[in-house]
Structures are given as structure tokens and as C-alpha cells.
C-alpha positions as a Markdown table, in Angstrom:
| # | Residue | x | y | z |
|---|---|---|---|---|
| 1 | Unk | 21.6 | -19.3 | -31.9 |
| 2 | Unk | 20.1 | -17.2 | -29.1 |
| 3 | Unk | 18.0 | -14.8 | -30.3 |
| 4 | Unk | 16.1 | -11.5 | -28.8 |
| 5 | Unk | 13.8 | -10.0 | -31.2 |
| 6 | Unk | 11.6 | -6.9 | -31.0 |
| 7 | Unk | 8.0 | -7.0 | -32.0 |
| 8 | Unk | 4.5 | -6.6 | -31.0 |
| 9 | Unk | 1.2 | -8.1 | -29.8 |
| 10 | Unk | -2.1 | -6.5 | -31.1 |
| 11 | Unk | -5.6 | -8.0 | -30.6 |
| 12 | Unk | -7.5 | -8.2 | -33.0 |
| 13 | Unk | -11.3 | -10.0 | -33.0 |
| 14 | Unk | -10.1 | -11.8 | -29.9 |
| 15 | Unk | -7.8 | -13.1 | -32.0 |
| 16 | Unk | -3.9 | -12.3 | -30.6 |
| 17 | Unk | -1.4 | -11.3 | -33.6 |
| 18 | Unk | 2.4 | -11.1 | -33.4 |
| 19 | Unk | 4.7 | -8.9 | -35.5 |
| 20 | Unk | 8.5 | -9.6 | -35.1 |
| 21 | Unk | 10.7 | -6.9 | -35.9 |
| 22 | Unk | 14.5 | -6.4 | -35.5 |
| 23 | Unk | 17.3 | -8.2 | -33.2 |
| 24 | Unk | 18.9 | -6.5 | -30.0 |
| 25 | Unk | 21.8 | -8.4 | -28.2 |
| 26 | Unk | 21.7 | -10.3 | -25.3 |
| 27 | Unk | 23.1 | -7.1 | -23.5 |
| 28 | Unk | 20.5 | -4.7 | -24.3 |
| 29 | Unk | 17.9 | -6.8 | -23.2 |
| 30 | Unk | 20.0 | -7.2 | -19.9 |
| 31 | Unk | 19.7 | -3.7 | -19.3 |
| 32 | Unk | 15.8 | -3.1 | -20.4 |
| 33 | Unk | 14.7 | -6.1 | -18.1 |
| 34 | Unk | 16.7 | -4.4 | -15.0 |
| 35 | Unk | 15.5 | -1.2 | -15.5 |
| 36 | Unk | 12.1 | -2.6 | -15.9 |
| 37 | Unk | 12.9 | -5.0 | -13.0 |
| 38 | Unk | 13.5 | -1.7 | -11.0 |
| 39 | Unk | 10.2 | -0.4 | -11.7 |
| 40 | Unk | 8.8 | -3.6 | -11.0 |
| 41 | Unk | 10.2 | -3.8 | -7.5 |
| 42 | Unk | 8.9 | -0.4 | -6.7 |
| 43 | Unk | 5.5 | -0.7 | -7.9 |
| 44 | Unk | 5.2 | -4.1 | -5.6 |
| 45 | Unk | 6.1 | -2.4 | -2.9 |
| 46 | Unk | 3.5 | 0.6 | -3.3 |
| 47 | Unk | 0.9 | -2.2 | -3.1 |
| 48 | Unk | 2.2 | -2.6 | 0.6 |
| 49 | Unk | 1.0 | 1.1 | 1.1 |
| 50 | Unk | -2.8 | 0.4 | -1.0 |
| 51 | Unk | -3.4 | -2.5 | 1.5 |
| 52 | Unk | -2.5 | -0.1 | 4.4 |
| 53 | Unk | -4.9 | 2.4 | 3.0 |
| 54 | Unk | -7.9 | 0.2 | 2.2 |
| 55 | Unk | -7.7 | -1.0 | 5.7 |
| 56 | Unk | -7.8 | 2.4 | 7.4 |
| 57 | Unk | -10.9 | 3.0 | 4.9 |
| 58 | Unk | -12.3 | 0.2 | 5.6 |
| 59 | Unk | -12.2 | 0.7 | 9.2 |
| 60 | Unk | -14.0 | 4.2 | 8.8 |
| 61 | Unk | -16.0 | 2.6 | 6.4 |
| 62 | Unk | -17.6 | 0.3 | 8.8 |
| 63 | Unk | -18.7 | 2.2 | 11.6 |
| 64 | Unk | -20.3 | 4.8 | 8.8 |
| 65 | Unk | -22.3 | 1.6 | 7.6 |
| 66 | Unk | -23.5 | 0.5 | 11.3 |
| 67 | Unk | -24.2 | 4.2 | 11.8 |
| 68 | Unk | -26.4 | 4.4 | 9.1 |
| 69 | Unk | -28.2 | 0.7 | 10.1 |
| 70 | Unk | -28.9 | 2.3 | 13.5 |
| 71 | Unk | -30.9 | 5.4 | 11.4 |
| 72 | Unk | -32.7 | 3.1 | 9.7 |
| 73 | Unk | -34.5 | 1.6 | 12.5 |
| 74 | Unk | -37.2 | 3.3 | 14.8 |
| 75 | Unk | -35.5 | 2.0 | 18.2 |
| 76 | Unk | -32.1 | 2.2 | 17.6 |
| 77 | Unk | -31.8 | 4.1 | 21.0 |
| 78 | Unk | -32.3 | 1.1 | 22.8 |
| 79 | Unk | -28.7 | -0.5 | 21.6 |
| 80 | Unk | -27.3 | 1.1 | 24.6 |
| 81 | Unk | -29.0 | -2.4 | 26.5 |
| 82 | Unk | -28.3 | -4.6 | 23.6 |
| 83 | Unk | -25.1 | -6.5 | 24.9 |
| 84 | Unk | -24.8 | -8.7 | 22.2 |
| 85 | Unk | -25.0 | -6.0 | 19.4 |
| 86 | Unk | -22.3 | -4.1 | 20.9 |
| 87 | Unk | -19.9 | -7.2 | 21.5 |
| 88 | Unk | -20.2 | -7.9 | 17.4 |
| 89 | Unk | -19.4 | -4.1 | 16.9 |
| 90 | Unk | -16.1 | -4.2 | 19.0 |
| 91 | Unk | -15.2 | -6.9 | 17.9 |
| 92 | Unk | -15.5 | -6.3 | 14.3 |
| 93 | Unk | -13.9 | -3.3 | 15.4 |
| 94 | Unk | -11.2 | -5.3 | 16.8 |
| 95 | Unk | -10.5 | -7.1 | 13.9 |
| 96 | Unk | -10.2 | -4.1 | 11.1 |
| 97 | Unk | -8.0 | -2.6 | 13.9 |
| 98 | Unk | -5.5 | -5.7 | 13.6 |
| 99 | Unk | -5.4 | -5.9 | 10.0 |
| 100 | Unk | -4.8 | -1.9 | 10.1 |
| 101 | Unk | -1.9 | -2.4 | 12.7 |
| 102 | Unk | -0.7 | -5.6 | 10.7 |
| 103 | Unk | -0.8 | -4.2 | 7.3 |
| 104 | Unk | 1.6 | -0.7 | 8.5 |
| 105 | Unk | 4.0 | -2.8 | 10.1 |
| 106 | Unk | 4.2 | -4.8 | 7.2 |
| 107 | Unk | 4.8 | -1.9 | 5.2 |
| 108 | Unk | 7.4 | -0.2 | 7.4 |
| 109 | Unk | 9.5 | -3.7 | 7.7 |
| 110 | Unk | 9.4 | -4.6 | 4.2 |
| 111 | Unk | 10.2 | -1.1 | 2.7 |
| 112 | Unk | 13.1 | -0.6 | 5.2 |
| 113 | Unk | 14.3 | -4.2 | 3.8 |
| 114 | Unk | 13.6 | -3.2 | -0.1 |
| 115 | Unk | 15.8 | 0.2 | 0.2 |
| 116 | Unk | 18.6 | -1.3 | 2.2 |
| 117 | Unk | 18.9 | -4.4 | -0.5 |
| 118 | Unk | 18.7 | -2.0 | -3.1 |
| 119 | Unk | 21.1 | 1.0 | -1.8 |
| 120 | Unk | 23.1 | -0.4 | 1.1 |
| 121 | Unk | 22.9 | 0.4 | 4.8 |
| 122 | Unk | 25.2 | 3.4 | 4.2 |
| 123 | Unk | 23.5 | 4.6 | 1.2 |
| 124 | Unk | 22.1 | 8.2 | 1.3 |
| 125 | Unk | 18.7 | 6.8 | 0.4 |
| 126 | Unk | 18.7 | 4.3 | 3.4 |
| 127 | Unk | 20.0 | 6.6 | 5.6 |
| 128 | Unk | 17.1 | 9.6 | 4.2 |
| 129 | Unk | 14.3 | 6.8 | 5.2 |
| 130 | Unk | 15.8 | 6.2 | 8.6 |
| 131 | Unk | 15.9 | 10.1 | 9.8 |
| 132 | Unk | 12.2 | 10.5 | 8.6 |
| 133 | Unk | 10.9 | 7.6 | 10.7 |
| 134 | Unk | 12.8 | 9.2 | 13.1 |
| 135 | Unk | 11.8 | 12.7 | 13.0 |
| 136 | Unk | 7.8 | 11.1 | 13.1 |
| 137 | Unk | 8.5 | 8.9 | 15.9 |
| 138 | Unk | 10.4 | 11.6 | 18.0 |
| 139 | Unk | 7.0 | 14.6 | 16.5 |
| 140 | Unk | 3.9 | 12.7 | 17.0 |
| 141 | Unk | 2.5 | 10.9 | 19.6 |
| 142 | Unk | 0.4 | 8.6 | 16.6 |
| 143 | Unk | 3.3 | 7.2 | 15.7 |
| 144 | Unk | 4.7 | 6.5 | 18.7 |
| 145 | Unk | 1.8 | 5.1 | 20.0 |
| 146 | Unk | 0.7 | 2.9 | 16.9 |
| 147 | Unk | 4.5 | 1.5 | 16.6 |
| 148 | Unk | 3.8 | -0.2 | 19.9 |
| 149 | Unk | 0.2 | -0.6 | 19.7 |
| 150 | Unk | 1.2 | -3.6 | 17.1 |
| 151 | Unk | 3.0 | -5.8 | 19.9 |
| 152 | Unk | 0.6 | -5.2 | 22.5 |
| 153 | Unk | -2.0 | -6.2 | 20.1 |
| 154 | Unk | 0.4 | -9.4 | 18.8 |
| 155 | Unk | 0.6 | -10.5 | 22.7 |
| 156 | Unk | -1.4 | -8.8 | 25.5 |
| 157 | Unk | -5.0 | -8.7 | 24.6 |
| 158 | Unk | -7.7 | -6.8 | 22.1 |
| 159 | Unk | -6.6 | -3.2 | 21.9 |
| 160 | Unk | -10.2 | -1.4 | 21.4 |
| 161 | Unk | -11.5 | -1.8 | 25.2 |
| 162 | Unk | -14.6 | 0.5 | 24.9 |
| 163 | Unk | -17.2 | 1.8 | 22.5 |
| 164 | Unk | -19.1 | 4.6 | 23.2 |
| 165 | Unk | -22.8 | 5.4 | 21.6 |
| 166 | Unk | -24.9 | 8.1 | 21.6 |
| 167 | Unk | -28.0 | 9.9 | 20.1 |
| 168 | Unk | -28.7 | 13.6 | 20.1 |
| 169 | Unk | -31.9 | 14.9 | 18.3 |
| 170 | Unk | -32.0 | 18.0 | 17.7 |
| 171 | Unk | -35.6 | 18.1 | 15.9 |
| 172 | Unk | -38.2 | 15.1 | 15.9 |
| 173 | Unk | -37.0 | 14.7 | 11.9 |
| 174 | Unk | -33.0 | 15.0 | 12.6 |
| 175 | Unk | -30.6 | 12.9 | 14.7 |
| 176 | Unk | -27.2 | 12.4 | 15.1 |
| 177 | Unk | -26.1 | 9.2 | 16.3 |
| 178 | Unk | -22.1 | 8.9 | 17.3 |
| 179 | Unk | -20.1 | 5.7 | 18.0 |
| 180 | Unk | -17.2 | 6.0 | 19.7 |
| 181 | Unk | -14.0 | 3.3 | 19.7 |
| 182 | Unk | -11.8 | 3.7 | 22.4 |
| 183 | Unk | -8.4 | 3.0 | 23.9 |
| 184 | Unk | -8.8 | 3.0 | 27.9 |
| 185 | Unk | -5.3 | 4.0 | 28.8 |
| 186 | Unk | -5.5 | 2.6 | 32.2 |
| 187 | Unk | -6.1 | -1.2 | 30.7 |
| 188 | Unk | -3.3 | -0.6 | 28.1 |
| 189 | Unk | -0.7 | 0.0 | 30.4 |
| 190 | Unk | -1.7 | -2.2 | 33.3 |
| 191 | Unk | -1.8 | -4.9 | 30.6 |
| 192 | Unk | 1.3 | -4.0 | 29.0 |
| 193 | Unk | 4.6 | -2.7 | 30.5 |
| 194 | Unk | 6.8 | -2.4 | 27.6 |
| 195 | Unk | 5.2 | 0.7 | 26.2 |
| 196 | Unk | 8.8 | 2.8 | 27.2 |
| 197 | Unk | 9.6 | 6.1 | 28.7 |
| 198 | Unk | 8.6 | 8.5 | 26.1 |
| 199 | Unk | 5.0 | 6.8 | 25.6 |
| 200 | Unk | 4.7 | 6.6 | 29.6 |
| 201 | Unk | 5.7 | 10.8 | 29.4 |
| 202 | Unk | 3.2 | 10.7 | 26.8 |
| 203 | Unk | -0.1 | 8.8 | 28.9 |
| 204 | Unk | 0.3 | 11.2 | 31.5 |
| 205 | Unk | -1.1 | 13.8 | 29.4 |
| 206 | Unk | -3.4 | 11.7 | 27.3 |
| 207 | Unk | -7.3 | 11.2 | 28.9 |
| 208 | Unk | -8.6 | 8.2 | 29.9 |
| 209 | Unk | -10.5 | 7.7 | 27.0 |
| 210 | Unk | -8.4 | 7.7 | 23.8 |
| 211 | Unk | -10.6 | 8.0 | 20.5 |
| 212 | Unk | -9.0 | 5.3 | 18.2 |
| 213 | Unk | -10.5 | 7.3 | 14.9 |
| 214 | Unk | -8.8 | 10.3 | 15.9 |
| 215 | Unk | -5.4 | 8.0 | 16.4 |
| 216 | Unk | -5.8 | 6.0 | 13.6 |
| 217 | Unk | -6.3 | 9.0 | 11.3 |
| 218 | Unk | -3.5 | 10.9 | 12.5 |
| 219 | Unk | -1.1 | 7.8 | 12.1 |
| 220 | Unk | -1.9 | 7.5 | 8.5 |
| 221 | Unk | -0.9 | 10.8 | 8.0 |
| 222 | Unk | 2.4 | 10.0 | 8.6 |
| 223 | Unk | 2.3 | 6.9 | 6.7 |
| 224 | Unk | 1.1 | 9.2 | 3.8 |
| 225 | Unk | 3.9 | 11.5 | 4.2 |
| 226 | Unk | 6.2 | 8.8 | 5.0 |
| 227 | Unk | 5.6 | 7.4 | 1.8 |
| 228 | Unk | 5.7 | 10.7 | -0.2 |
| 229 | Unk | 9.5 | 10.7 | 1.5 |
| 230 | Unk | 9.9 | 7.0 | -0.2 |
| 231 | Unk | 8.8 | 8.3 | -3.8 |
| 232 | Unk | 11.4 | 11.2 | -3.7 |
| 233 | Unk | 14.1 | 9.3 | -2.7 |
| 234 | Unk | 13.3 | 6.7 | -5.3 |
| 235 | Unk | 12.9 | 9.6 | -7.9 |
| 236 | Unk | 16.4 | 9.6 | -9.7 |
| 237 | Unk | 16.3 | 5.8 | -10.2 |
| 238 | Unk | 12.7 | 5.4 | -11.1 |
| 239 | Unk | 13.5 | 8.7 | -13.8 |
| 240 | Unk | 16.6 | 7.2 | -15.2 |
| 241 | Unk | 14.5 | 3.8 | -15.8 |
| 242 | Unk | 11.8 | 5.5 | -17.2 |
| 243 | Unk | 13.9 | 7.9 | -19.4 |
| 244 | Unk | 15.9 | 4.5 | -20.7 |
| 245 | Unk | 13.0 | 2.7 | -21.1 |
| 246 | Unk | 11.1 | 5.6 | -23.1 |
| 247 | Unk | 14.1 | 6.4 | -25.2 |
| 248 | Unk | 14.3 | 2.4 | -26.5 |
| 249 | Unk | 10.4 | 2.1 | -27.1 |
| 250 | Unk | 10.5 | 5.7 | -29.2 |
| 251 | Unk | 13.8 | 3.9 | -31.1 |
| 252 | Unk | 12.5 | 0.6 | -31.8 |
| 253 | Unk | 8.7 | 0.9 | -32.2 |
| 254 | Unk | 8.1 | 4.5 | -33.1 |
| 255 | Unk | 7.7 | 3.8 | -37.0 |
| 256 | Unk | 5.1 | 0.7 | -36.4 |
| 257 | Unk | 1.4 | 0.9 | -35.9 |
| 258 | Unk | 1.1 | 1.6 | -32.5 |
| 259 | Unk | -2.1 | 1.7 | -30.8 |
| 260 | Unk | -3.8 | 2.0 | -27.4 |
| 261 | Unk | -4.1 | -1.7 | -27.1 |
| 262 | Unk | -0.8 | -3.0 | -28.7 |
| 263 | Unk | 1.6 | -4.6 | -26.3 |
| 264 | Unk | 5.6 | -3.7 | -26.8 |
| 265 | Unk | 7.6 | -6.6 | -26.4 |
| 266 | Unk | 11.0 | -8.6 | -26.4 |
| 267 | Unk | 10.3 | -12.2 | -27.5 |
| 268 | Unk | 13.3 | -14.3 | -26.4 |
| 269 | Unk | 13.9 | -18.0 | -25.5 |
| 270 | Unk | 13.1 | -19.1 | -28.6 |
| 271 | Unk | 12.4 | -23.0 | -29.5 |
| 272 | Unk | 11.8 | -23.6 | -33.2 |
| 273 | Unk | 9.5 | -26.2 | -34.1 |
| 274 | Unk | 10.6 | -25.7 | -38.0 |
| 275 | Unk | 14.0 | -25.0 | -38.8 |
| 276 | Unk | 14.2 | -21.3 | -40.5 |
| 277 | Unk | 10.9 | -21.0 | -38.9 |
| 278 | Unk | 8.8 | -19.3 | -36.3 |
| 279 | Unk | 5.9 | -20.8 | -36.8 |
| 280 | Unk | 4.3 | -23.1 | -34.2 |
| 281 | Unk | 7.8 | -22.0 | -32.2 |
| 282 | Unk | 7.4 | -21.5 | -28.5 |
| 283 | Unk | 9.3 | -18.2 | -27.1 |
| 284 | Unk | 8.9 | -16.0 | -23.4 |
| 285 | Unk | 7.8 | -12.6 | -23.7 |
| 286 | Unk | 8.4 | -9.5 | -22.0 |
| 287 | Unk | 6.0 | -6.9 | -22.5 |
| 288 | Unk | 6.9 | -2.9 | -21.7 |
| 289 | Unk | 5.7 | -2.1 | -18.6 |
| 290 | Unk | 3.3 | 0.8 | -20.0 |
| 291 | Unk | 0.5 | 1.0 | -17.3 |
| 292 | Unk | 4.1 | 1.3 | -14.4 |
| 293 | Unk | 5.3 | 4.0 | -16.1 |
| 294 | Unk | 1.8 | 5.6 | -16.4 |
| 295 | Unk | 1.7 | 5.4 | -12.4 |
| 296 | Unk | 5.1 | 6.2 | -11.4 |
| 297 | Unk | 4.9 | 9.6 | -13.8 |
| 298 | Unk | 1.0 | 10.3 | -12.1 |
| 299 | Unk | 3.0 | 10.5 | -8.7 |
| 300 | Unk | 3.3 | 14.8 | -9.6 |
């Protein structure tokens, strides 16, 4: 007989101890597992977003640490004649810029895919998404610029052409040192000639220097508010998951002995080794998705 049982997991000693409760039917744990499912989904696609953010702080996050190499050393004014120091620089530079471009792109494509599979193409939701990528593309240059940035970086050639470096002192004991990435306009769009009308408007009243810190930050901006946009649209069905999922724990487990380690679970699959018997049986598990929740309600 097919069997879904409630119960818990507590650790104990290292040792792992299992308490079956009650039955639910099939059906109810149809419904837990998709509202869980639907957390699930959502959470996995948030990750998209953390791997976009670490790269755009790891990207500052390098040229802080080369900075602070050069302060270190007694000479470092001489790197303006040190070829090879600046060629490892850029092209370090180079490569965080890639994974920054690869890693939004990503993000955009694969959360446009996750709400139209979810909603529909005609779905408010869908449709909500679409106008704010719309409203950033046709308001900021970043965007723009950064949405076609990617496929001239996929196919025409290294995107940061220039680094600038410089040292004011403004007392024997203090100096500043900057380091400058740069877009040269003129190479981008002799290189590339799909960049459009609106970004060719655009370079006419961009310099010839573009600071690719100042661009990169701006960008993810909008990715951040783009993002806030995605969590409000998934709000009513990431609530009534929550509220559902709530509501059945504080049913089913609210008179056991809960603590901050015990694990809520359905056990189900169940193959007896003894008849009459759970002992030595083998069973799948799944466990309330506590630590979800926790994030999802954190959003406010």
C-alpha cells in the first residue's frame, strides 16, 4: 500500500533519529511538493542574480587588490614602463569583464524563460518583466550599452582596450594611486557595426575614453532594480506557497518537539524489509524547505 507519512529527523550525538507520525494522502503531498517546488524554482533562479553580483565584486575587487600591491612597493611609479605588468592587469581585467557580461546575460535569458514557462507569454507577470527591461533599455545608456557589449565581446575582440594609471602625492607620507579601465569608443565601433541607431545617437555624446567602472556599476543598478521588479511580481505566488506551506507545518508538527536543528519531513516511497515493519526499510524524504522560506520572507 502506498504510503506518505509525516515525521521528523533530529540529530542527536551525530547520530540521525527518525520519528514517524501520522498519514496524509497521496494528494496532499501533491500539493506540498508543488508549492515547495515553486519556491524551489525561484530560489534557483535568484542564484543566477548572486553569480552576477559576485562577479561585479569581484571585478572591483581586483583592481582594489592591485591597487593596494602598487602601495606596497617603493617604485611603483615606474609601472607606467612595465609592459608586461600592465598586459597581466588588462587582461585579468578582460577576463572578470567576460564572466560579468556572461553571467547578466545569463541571468536575463534564463529568467525571461523561467517566468514565461511559469505564467505564459500573455501572462500579466510576463508581460510586467518585458516593459521593465524595456523602460531600462529605452532610460539608460548602461543598459543599452552592456546588452550589446556581450556580442561584441562573444565575436569581435577584448572589450577593455585601455588602462589608465596614475600617482598623485599630495604629501611625501600620502599617495593616491588610480587605475583606470577603459572602453575606447573609436575601437568599439570601428570593430563592430552592429551596435544600432540608438547606441550610435548615444557615442556621439560619449568621450573617447569610457570608464568601464563607472559603466559597470551603473548597469548593475539596473540589474538590482530589475530584480527587485522580479521579486514583486513573484510575490502573490511565492506568499500563497509560503502561507500553505506554514499552515500544514503548524497543523502537523506543532505538538512535537521541535527544535532549531530538527528537519520536517514527508517520508514516502516506502520499501519494507519486514512485513508490518519499518525497520531496516528504505523510503525518500522530503524535508520542509525552512532556510527558502527564511530568504524569500528576508526580501522586506
Amino acid at each position: 500500500m502506498e504510503e506518505f507519512r509525516i515525521g521528523t529527523i533530529n540529530i542527536f550525538n551525530n547520530n540521525q533519529e527518525i520519528s514517524f507520525r501520522g498519514n496524509i494522502t497521496r494528494n496532499e503531498f501533491e500539493i506540498i511538493r508543488n508549492h515547495s517546488l515553486n519556491i524551489h524554482h525561484h530560489i534557483m533562479n535568484q542564484e543566477l542574480f548572486y553569480i552576477f553580483l559576485m562577479n561585479f565584486l569581484e571585478f572591483n575587487k581586483y583592481f582594489e587588490s592591485v591597487i593596494n600591491s602598487f602601495l606596497e612597493r617603493e617604485k611603483f611609479n615606474l609601472l607606467d614602463n612595465n609592459l608586461p605588468e600592465l598586459k597581466y592587469i588588462s587582461r585579468n581585467a578582460n577576463r572578470f569583464l567576460f564572466n560579468y557580461l556572461s553571467s547578466a546575460r545569463t541571468y536575463l535569458d534564463h529568467t525571461e524563460r523561467y517566468l514565461k514557462n511559469k505564467y505564459g507569454k500573455d501572462s500579466i507577470q510576463f508581460l510586467q518583466f518585458k516593459d521593465y527591461t524595456g523602460y531600462l533599455y529605452d532610460n539608460f545608456f548602461e543598459y543599452r550599452f552592456i546588452y550589446k557589449l556581450r556580442n561584441y565581446a562573444q565575436h569581435c575582440g577584448l572589450p577593455i582596450n585601455s588602462i589608465t594609471f596614475s600617482v598623485e602625492s599630495k604629501d611625501i607620507l600620502k599617495k593616491t594611486i588610480k587605475l583606470n579601465p577603459l572602453f575606447l569608443k573609436t575601437e568599439l565601433r570601428n570593430n563592430y557595426k552592429e551596435w544600432g541607431k540608438k547606441l550610435n545617437e548615444d557615442f556621439e555624446f560619449q568621450p573617447e575614453e569610457i570608464s568601464v567602472r563607472k559603466i559597470i556599476g551603473n548597469y548593475y543598478k539596473n540589474i538590482c532594480d530589475l530584480n527587485n521588479e522580479l521579486i514583486k511580481i513573484e510575490s502573490d505566488s511565492l506568499s500563497t506557497s509560503i502561507e500553505y506551506l506554514e499552515n500544514f507545518k503548524k497543523t502537523n508538527y506543532s505538538q512535537l518537539n521541535i527544535t532549531e536543528t530538527t528537519q520536517c519531513c514527508v517520508f514516502y516511497d516506502f520499501t519494507l524489509k519486514y512485513p508490518n515493519s519499518y525497520e531496516g526499510s528504505t523510503f525518500s524524504t522530503f524535508i520542509y524547505p525552512k532556510e527558502m522560506i527564511d530568504t524569500i520572507k528576508n526580501y522586506s
